[in-house]
N, C-alpha and C positions, 0 to 999 in steps of 0.2 A: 812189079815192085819186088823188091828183094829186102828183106829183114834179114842186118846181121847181127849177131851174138858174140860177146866178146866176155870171159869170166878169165879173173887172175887177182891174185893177190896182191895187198900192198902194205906199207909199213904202216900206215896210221890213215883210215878212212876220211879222217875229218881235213887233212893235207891233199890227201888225193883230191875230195871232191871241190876244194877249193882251186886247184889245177884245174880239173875235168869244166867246172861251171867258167872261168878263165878262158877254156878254149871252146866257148859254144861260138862266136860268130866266124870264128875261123874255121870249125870243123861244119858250121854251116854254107860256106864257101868251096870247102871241100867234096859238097854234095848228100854233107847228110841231115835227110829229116825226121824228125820225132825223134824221142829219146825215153829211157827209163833207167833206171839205176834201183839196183838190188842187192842187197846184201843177203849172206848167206846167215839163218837165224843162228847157228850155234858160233860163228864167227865174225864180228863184225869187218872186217878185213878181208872179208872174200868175196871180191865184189863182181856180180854181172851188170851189162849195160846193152843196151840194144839200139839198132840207127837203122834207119829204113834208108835205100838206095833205089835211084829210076833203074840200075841195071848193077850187073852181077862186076861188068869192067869197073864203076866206080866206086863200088866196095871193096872189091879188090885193091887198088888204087890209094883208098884210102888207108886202109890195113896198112899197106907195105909202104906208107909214106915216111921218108925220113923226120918231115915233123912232128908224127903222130909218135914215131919213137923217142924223140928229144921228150917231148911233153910228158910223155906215161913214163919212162927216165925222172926227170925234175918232180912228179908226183908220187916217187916212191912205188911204182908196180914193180913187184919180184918176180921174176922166173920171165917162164914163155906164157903167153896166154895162151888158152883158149880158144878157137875161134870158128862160128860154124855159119853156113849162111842158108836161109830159108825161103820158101816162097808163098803166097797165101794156098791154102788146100782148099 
């Protein structure tokens, strides 16, 4: 299992997370499971999120998918994200 992390900012959280909740059966078609969403306390606009993957290729994968870019586009994410991928210790 591979846990990845994903943290960047956006223009308005409550826009964001109505995109992100929007794109749960297609980002679960994409391969990912479980999820969480975090805000950063002194910012509520800096947001982490995390998706578990069977492997390191479909994280990958889905990172770099031209959809996932249209979508975090349309909900307002600024800049480059973040992005680190983990495995259980």
């Amino acid at each position: 299992m591979i846990r990845m992390f994903v943290r960047h900012p956006v223009t308005d959280f409550t826009t964001w997370k109505q995109a992100y909740d929007s794109f749960d059966a297609e980002r679960t078609t994409m391969g990912a499971m479980g999820e969480s969403v975090f805000q950063a306390v002194d910012d509520p606009n800096d947001v982490t999120a995390w998706h578990d993957f069977e492997s390191l290729e479909t994280a990958r994968a889905f990172i770099e998918s031209p959809r996932l870019r249209e979508v975090m586009d349309q909900a307002g994410v600024t800049g480059k994200p973040s992005v680190w991928f983990t495995t259980p210790a």
